[in-house]
C-alpha positions in Angstrom: -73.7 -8.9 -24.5 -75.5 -10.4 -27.7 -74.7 -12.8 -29.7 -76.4 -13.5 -33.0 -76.5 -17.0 -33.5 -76.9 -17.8 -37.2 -79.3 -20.6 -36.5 -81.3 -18.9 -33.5 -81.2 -15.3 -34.1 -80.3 -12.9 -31.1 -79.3 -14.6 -28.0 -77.7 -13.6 -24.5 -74.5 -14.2 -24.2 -74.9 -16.7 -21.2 -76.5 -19.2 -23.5 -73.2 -19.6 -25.1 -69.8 -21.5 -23.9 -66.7 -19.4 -24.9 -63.8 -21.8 -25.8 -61.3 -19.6 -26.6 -59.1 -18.5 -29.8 -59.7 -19.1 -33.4 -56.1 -21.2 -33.1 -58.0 -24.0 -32.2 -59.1 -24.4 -35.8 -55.5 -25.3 -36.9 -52.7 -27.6 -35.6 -49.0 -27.5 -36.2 -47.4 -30.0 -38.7 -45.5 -33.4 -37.9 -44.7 -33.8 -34.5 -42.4 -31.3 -33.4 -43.7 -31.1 -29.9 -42.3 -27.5 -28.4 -44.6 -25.8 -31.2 -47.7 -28.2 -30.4 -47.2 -27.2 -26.4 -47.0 -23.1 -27.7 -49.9 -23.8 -30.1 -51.8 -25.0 -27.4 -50.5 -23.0 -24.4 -49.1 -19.8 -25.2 -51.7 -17.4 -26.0 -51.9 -13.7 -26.3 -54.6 -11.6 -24.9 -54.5 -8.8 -27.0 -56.7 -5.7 -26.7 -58.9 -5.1 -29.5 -60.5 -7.0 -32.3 -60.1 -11.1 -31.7 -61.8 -14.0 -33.7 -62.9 -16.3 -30.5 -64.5 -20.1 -30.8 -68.2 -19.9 -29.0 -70.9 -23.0 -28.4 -74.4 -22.2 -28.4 -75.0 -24.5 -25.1 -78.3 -23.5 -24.4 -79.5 -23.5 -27.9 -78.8 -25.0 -31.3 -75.6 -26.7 -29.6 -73.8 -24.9 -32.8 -70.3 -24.1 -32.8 -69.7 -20.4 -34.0 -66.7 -18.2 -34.8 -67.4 -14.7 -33.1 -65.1 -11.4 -34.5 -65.2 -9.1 -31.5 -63.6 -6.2 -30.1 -62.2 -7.0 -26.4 -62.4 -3.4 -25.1 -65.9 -2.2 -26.4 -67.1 -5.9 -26.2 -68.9 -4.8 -30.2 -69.5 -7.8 -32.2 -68.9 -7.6 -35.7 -69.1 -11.2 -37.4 -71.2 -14.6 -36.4 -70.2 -17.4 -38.5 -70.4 -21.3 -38.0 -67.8 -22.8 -37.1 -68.0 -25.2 -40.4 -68.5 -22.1 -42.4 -65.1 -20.5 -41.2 -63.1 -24.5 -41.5 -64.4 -25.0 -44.7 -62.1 -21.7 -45.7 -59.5 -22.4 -43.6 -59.1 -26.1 -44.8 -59.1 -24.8 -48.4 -56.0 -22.1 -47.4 -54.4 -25.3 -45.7 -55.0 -27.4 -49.0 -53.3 -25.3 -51.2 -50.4 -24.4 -49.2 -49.8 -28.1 -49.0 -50.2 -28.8 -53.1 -47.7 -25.9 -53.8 -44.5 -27.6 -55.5 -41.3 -27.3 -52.6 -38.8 -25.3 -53.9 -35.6 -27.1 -55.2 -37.6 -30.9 -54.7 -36.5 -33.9 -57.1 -37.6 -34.1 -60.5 
């Protein structure tokens, strides 16, 4: 397999670390603890297109967010890692500055 590295170009895939879901970018709320243990321990393995944390360890030491498909191993998208956050962060943002419903005046 090949990964594109957006720093380094075309790479094999052994120069890379794979970490594991794109979950890992996001964290429960507060401290309710049985959704932190599933957040961090109960994971599908779907078959099929999955957005997977990689690190480029033998290269640009780059963190990257790979879209891939599980069964034909086809990559479709190679983004940095603070590429992808920056988004996600910004989702997270305004969710948290939305008004709560029925909250004091």
């Amino acid at each position: 397999m090949r990964i594109t590295c957006p720093l380094c170009g075309p790479r094999d895939r052994r120069e890379f670390y794979y970490y594991g879901s794109e979950d890992y970018l996001t964290r429960p709320e507060g401290e309710d603890w049985d959704a932190i243990d599933a957040h961090l321990h109960l994971r599908d393995n779907p078959a099929g297109r999955t957005r997977d944390l990689w690190y480029h360890e033998m290269g640009c030491a780059s963190w990257v967010l790979i879209t891939r498909d599980t069964v034909s191993h086809q990559i479709s998208d190679v983004v940095l890692v603070g590429d992808a956050a920056a988004g996600i962060s910004a989702k997270m943002k305004s969710k948290a500055k939305a008004p709560a419903k029925g909250g004091a005046q």
